[in-house]
C-alpha atoms as a printed R data frame, in Angstrom:
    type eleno elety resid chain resno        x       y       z
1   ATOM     1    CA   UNK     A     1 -178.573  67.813 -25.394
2   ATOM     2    CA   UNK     A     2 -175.107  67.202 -24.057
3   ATOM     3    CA   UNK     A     3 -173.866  70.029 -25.357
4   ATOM     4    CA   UNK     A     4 -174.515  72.120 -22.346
5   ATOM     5    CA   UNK     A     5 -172.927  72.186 -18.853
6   ATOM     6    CA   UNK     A     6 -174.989  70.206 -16.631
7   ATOM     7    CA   UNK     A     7 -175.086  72.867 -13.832
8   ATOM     8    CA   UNK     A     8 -174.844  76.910 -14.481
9   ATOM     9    CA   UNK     A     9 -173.083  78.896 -11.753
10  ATOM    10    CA   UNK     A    10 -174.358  82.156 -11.178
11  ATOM    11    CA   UNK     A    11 -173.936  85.153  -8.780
12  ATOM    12    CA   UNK     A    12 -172.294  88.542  -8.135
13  ATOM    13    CA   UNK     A    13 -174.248  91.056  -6.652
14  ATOM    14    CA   UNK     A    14 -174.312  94.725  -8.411
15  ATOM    15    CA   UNK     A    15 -174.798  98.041  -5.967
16  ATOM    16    CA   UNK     A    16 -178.877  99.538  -6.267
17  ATOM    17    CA   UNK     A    17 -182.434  98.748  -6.309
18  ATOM    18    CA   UNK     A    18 -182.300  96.238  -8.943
19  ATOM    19    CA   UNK     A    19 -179.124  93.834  -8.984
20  ATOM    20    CA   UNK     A    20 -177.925  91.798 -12.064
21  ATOM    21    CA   UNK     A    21 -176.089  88.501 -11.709
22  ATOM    22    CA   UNK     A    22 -173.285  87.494 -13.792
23  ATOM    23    CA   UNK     A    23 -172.206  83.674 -14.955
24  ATOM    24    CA   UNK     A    24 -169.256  82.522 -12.209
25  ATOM    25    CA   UNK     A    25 -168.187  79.324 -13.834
26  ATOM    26    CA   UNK     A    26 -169.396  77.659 -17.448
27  ATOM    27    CA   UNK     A    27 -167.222  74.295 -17.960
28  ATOM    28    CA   UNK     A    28 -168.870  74.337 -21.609
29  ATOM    29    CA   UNK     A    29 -169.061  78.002 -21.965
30  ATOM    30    CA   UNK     A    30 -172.815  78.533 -22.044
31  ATOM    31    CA   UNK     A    31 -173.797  81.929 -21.399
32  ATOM    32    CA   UNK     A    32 -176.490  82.852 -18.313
33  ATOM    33    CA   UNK     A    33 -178.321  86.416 -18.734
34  ATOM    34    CA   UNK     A    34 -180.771  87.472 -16.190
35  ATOM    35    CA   UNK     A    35 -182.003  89.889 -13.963
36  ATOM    36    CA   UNK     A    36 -183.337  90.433 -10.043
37  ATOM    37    CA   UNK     A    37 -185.064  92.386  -7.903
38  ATOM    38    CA   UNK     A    38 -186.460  92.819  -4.387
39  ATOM    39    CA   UNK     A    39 -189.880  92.587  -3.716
40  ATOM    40    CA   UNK     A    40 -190.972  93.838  -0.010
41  ATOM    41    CA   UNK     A    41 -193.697  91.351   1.485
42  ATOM    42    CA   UNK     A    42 -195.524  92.638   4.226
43  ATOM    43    CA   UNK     A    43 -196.174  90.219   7.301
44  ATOM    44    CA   UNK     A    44 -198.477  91.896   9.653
45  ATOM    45    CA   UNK     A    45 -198.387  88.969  12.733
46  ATOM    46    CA   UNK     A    46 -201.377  88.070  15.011
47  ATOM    47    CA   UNK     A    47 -202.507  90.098  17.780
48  ATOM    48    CA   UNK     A    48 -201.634  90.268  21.424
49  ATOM    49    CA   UNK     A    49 -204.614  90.660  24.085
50  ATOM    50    CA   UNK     A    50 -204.328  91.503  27.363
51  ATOM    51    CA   UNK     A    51 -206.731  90.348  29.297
52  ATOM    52    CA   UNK     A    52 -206.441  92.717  32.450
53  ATOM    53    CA   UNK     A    53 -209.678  94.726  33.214
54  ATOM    54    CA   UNK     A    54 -209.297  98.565  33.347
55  ATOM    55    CA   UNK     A    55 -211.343  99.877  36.838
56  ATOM    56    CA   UNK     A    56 -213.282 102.822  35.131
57  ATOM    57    CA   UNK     A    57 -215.131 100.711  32.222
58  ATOM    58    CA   UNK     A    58 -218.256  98.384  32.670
59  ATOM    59    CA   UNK     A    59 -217.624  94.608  33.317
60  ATOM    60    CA   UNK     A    60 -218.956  93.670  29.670
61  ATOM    61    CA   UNK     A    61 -217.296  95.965  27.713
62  ATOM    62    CA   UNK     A    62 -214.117  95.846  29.708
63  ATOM    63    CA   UNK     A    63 -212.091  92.479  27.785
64  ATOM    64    CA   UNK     A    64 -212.927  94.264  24.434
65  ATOM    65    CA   UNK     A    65 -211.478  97.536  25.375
66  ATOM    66    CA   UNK     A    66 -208.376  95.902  26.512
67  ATOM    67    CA   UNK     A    67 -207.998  93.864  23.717
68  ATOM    68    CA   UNK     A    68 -208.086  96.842  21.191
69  ATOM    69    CA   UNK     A    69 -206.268  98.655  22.998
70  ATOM    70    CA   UNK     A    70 -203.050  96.541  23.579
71  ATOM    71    CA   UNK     A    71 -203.230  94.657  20.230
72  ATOM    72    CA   UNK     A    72 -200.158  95.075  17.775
73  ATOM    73    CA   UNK     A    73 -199.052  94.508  14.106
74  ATOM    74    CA   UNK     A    74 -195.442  93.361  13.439
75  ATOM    75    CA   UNK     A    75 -193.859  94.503  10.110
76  ATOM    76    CA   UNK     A    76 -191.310  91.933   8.728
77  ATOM    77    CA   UNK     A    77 -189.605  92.597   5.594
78  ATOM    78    CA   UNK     A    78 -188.768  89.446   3.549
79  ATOM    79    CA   UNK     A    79 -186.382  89.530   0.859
80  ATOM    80    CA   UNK     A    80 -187.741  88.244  -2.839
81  ATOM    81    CA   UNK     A    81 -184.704  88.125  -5.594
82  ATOM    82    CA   UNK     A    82 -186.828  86.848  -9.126
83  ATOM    83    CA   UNK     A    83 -184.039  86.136 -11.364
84  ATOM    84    CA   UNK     A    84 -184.547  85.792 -15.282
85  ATOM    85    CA   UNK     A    85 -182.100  83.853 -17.469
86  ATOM    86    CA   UNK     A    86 -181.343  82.447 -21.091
87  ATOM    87    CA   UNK     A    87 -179.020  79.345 -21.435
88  ATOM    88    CA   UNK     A    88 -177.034  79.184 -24.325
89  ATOM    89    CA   UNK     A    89 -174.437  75.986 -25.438
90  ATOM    90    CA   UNK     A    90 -171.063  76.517 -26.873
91  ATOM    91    CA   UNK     A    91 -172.699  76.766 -30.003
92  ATOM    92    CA   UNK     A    92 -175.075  79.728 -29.374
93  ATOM    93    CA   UNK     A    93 -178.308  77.322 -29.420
94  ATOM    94    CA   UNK     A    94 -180.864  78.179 -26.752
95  ATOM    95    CA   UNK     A    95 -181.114  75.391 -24.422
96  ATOM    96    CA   UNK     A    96 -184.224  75.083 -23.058
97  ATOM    97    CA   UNK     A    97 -184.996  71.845 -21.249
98  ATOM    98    CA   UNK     A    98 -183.303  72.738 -17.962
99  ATOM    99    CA   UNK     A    99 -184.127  71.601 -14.667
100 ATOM   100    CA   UNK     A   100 -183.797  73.394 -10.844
101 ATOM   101    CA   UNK     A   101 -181.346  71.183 -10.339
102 ATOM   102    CA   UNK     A   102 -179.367  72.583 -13.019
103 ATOM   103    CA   UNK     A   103 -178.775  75.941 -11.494
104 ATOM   104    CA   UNK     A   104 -177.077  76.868  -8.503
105 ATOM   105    CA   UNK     A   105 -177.618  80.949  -7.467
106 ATOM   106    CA   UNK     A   106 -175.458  83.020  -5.491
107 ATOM   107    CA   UNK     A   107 -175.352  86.282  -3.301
108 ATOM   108    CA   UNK     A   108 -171.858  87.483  -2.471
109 ATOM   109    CA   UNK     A   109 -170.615  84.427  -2.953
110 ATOM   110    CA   UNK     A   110 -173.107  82.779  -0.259
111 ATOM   111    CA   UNK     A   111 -175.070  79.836  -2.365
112 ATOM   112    CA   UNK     A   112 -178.817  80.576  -2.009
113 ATOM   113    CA   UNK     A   113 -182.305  77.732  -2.110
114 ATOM   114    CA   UNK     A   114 -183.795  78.327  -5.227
115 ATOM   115    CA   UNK     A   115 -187.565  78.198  -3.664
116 ATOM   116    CA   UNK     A   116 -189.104  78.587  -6.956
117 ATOM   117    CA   UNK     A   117 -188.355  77.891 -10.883
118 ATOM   118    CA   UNK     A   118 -190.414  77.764 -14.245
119 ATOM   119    CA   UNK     A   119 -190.260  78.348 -17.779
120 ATOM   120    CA   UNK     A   120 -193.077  80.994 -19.478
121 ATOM   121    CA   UNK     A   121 -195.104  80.305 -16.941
122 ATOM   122    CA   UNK     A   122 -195.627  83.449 -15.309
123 ATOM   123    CA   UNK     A   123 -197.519  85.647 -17.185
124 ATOM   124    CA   UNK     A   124 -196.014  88.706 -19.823
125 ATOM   125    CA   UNK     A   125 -196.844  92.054 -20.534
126 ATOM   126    CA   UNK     A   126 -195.112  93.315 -23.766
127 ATOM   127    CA   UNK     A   127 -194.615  96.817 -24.999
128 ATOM   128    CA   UNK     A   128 -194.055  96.774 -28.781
129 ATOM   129    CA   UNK     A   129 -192.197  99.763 -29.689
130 ATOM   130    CA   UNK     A   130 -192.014 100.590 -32.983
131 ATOM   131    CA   UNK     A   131 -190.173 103.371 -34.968
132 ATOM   132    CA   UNK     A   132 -192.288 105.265 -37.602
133 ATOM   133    CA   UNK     A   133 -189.505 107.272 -38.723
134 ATOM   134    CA   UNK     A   134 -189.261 107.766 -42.612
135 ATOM   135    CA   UNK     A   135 -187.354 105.009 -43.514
136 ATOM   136    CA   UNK     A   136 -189.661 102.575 -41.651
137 ATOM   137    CA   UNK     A   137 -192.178 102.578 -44.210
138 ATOM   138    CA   UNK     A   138 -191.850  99.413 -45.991
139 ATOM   139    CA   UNK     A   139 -190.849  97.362 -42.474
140 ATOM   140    CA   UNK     A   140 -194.468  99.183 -40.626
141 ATOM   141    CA   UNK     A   141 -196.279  98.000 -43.545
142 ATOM   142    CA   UNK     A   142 -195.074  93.908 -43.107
143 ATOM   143    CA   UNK     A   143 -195.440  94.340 -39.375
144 ATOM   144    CA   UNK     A   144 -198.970  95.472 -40.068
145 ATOM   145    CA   UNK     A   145 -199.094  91.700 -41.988
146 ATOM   146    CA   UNK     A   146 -197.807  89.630 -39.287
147 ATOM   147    CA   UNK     A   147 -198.259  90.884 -36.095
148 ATOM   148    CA   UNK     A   148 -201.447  89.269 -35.714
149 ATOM   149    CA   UNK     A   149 -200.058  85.801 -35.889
150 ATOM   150    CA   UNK     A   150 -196.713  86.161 -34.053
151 ATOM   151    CA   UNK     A   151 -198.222  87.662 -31.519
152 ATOM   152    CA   UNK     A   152 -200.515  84.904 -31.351
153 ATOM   153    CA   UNK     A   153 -198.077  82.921 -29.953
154 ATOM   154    CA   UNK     A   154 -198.154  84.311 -26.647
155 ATOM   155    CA   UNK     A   155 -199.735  82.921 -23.747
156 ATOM   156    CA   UNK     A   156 -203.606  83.615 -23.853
157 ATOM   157    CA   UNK     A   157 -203.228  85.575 -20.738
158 ATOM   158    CA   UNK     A   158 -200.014  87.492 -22.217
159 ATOM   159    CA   UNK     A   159 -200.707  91.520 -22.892
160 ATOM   160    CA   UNK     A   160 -199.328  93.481 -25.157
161 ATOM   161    CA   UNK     A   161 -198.942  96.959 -25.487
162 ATOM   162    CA   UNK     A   162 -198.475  99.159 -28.952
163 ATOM   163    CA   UNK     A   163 -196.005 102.509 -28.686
164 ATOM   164    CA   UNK     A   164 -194.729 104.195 -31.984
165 ATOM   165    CA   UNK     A   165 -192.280 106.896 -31.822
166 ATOM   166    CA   UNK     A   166 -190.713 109.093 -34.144
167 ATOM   167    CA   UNK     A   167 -189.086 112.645 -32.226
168 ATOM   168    CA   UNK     A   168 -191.445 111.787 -29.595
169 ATOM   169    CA   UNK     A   169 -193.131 108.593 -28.353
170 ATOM   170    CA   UNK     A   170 -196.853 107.480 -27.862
171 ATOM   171    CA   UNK     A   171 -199.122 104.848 -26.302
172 ATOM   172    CA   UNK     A   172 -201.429 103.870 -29.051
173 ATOM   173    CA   UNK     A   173 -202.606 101.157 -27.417
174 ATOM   174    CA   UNK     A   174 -202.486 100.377 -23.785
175 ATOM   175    CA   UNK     A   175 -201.908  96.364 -22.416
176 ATOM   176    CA   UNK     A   176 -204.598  94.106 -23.850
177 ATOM   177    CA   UNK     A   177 -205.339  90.168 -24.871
178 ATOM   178    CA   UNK     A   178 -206.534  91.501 -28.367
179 ATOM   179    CA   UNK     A   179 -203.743  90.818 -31.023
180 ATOM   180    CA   UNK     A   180 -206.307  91.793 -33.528
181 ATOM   181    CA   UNK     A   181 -206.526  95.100 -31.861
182 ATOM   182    CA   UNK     A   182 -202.555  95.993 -31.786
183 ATOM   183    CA   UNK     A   183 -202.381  94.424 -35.482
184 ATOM   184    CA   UNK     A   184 -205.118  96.955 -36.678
185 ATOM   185    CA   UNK     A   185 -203.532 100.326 -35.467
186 ATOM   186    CA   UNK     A   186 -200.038  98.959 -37.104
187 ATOM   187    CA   UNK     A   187 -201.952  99.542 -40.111
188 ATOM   188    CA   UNK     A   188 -202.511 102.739 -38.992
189 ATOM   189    CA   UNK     A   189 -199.424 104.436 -38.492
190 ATOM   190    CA   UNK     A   190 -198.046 106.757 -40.544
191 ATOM   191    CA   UNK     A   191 -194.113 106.914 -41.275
192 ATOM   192    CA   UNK     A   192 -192.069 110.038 -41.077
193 ATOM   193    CA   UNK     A   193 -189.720 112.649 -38.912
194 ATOM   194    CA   UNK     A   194 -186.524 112.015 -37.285
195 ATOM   195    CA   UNK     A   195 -186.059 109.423 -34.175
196 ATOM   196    CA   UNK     A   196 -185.139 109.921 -30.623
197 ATOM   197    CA   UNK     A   197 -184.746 105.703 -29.089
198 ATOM   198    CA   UNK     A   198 -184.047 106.456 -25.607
199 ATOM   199    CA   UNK     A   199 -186.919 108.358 -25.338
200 ATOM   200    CA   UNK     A   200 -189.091 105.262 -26.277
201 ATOM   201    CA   UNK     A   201 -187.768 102.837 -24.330
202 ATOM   202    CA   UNK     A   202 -188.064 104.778 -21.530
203 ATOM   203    CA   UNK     A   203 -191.688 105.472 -21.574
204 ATOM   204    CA   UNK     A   204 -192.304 102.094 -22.686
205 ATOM   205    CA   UNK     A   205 -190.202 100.820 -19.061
206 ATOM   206    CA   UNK     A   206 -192.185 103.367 -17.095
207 ATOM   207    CA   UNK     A   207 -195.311 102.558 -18.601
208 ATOM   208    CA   UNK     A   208 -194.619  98.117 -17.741
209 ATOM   209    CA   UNK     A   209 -193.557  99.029 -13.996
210 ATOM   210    CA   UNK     A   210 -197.065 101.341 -13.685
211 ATOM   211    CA   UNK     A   211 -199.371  99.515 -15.292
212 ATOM   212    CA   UNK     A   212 -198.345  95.933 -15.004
213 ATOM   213    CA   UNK     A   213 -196.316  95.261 -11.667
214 ATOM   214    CA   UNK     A   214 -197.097  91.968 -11.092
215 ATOM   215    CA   UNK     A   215 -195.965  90.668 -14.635
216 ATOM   216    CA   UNK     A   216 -193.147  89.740 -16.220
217 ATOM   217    CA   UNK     A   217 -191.552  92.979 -18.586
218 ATOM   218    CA   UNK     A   218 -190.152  92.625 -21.705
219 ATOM   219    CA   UNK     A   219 -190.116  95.433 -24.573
220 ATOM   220    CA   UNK     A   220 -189.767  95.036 -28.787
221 ATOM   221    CA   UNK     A   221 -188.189  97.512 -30.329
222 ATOM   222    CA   UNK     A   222 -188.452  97.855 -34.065
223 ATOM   223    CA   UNK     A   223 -186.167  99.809 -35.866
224 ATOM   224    CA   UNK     A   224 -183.324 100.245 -37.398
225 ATOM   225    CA   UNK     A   225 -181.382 101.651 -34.799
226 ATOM   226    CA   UNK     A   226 -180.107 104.723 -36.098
227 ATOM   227    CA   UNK     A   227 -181.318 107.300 -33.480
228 ATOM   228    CA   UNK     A   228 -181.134 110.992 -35.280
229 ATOM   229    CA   UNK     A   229 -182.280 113.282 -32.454
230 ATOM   230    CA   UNK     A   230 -181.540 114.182 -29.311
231 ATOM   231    CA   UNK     A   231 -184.215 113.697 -26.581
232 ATOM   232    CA   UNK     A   232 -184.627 114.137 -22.757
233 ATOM   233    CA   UNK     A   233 -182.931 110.668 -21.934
234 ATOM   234    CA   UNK     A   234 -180.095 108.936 -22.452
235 ATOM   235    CA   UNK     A   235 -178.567 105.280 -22.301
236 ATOM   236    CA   UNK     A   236 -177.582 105.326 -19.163
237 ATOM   237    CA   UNK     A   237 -181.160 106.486 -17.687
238 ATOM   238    CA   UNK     A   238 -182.975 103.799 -19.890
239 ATOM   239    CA   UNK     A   239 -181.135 100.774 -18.554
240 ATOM   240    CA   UNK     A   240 -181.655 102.160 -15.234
241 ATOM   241    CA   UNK     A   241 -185.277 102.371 -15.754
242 ATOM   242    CA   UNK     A   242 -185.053  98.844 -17.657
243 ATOM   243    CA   UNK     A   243 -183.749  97.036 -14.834
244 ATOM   244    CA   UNK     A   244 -186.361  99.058 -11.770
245 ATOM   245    CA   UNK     A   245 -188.754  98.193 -14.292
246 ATOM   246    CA   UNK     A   246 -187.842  94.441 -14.802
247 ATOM   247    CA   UNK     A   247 -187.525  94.844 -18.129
248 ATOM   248    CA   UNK     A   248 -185.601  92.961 -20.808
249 ATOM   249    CA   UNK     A   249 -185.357  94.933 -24.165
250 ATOM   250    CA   UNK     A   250 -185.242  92.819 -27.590
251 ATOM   251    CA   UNK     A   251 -184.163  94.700 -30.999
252 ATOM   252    CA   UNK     A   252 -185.856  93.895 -34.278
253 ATOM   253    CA   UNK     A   253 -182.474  95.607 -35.893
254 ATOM   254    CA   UNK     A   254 -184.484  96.181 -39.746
255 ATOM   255    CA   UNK     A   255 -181.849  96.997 -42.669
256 ATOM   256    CA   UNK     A   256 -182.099 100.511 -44.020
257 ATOM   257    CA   UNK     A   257 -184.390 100.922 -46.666
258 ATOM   258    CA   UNK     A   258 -185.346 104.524 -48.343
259 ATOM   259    CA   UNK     A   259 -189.379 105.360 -48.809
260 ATOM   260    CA   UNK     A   260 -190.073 106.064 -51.936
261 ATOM   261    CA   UNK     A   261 -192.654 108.915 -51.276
262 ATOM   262    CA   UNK     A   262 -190.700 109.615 -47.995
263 ATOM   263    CA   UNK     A   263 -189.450 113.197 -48.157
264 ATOM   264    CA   UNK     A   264 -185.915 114.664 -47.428
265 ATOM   265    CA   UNK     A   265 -185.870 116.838 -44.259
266 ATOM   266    CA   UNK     A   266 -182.756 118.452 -43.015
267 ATOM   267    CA   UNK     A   267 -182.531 117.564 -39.424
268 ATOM   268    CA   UNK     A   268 -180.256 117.810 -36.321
269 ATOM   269    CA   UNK     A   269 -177.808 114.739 -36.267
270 ATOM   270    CA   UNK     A   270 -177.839 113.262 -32.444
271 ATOM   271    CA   UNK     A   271 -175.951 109.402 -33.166
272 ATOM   272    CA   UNK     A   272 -174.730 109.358 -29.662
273 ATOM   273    CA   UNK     A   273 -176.715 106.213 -28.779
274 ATOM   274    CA   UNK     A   274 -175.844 102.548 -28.614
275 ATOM   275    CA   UNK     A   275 -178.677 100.552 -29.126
276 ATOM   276    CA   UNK     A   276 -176.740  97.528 -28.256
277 ATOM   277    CA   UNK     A   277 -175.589  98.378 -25.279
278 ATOM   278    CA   UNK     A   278 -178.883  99.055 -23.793
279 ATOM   279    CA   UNK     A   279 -179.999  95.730 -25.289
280 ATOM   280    CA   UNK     A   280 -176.812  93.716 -23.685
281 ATOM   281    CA   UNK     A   281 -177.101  95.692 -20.263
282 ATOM   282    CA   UNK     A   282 -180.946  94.998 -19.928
283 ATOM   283    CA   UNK     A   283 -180.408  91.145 -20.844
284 ATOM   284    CA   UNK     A   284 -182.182  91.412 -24.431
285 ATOM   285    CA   UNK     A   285 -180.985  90.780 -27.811
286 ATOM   286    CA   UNK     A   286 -180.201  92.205 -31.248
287 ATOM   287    CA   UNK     A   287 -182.242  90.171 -33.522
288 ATOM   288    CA   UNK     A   288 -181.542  91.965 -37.366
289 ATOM   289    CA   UNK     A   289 -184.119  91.496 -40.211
290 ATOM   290    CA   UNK     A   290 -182.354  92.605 -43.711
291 ATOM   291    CA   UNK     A   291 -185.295  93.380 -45.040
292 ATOM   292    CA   UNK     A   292 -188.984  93.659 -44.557
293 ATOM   293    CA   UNK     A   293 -189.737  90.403 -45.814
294 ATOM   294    CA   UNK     A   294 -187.099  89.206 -43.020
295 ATOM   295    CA   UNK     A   295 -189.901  90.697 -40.642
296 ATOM   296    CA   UNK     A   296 -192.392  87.362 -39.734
297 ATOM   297    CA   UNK     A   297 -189.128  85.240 -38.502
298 ATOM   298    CA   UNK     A   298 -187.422  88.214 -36.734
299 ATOM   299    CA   UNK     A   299 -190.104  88.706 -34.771
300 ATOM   300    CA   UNK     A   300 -191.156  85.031 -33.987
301 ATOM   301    CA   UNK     A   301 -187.907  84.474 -32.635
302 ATOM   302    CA   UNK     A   302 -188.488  87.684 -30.714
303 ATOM   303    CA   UNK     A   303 -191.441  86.048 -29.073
304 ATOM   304    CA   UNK     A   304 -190.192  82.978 -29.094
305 ATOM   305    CA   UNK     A   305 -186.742  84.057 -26.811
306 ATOM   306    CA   UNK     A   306 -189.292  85.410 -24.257
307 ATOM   307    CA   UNK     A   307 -190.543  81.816 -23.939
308 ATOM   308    CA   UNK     A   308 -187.349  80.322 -23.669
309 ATOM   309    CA   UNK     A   309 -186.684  82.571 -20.613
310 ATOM   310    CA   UNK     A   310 -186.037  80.443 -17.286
311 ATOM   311    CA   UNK     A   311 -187.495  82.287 -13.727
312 ATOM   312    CA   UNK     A   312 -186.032  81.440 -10.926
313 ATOM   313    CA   UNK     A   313 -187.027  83.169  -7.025
């Protein structure tokens, strides 16, 4: 692998909760996409007795009553950044057998110790989102035939979580272990009505930070990105949510194709959302399948990007 620089050069610090940081210097070009956040640790310190003796109590019980009486906590915040990133070569090849050594991090332009580092090691939770509009018919019914084993190719301890959406989103399934489980309501969902995305996403971001804060975030969205409605959110709220959440978004971009019992329903027109620039801003990618047989290796490199993702504290 000497296609790739030896060291990547990261850092620039964006205003908010959640901060993203941005690729300062690639002599080979590779390309660095991550996020960060702050995580508040709580360090309560020891206590303080004083040992004087208060005149009014009894002898015995007098240490004890001074002791809870003049013992304190100290509250120390400690700052936490976790930063997520995907090396790619010149080339566009994911390059996967870095090192700590290999990265240097900075904070307004201040170098920082990189106190901890791993690849797929910390455990996922994954919200599959998938669009049942109409024209999703043939790609739902593939999904429905692979999911089981792609999926399987998470981490044992990896969850997963099922949403479809059409003009509104659900939870179908909430996070679990069982692929057999999320693979068996696939089969159950039924394709038609119009589609709001940013709707979706959103509830799928919420729905990671809530039930899943100590994991790793990453969301699948199946579809084929034409969004037809217009819902309560918007791009700009989803990759705000995305990044609070810790979430990186992935597209499964699947070609058009027309049911052929799906019927024609005159609805508003609402194409005022880029897909891809929620997936670019959130650190995902735009995987396309250009059909549904294309499904299987669309999403296995889907999972497989999550598992080529570097974590670095």
């Amino acid at each position: 692998m000497n296609q790739f620089p030896r060291h990547c050069f990261v850092g620039q610090r964006l205003p908010g909760r959640r901060h993203r940081t941005n690729l300062l210097k690639t002599p080979m070009k590779s390309t660095v996409v991550f996020r960060a956040s702050r995580v508040l640790v709580l360090a309560i310190a020891g206590t303080l007795l004083v040992s004087s003796l208060a005149p009014s109590l009894p002898p015995a019980s007098a240490p004890r009553a001074a002791a809870e009486a003049d013992k304190f906590k100290l509250r120390a915040d400690v700052d936490l950044v976790l930063v997520e990133a995907t090396v790619r070569d010149q080339d566009g090849s994911i390059v996967n057998n870095l090192t700590r050594e290999n990265f240097h991090l900075y904070e307004d332009g201040v170098e920082q110790p990189i106190r901890y580092f791993s690849r797929d090691e910390l455990p996922l939770a994954v919200a599959l989102v998938l669009d049942c509009s109409g024209s999703m018919a043939p790609a739902l019914k593939q999904l429905h035939r692979v999911a089981y084993d792609t999926l399987s190719s998470l981490k044992p301890d990896d969850r997963v979580a099922l949403f479809d959406f059409a003009a509104r989103a659900d939870l179908r399934v909430g996070l679990t272990t069982d692929r057999r489980r999320i693979a068996d309501r696939i089969a159950a969902i039924h394709a038609g009505g119009g589609t709001v995305i940013p709707d979706a996403l959103l509830e799928a971001a919420l729905y990671l930070a809530g039930a899943a804060p100590d994991r790793r975030h990453a969301i699948i969205l199946v579809s084929d990105n034409d969004n037809t409605l217009q819902g309560y959110s918007n791009e700009s709220r989803v990759i705000r949510q995305a990044l609070q959440s810790e979430a990186a978004i992935y597209s499964i971009r699947v070609e058009q194709a027309s049911h052929p019992h799906a019927m024609d329903v005159l609805l508003p027109i609402f194409r005022d959302v880029s897909v891809e620039r929620i997936i670019r801003e959130t650190g995902g990618e735009v995987i396309d399948a250009r059909g549904p047989e294309s499904i299987r290796p669309a999403m296995a490199a889907a999972i497989s990007r999550l598992k080529q993702r570097y974590s670095l504290g």
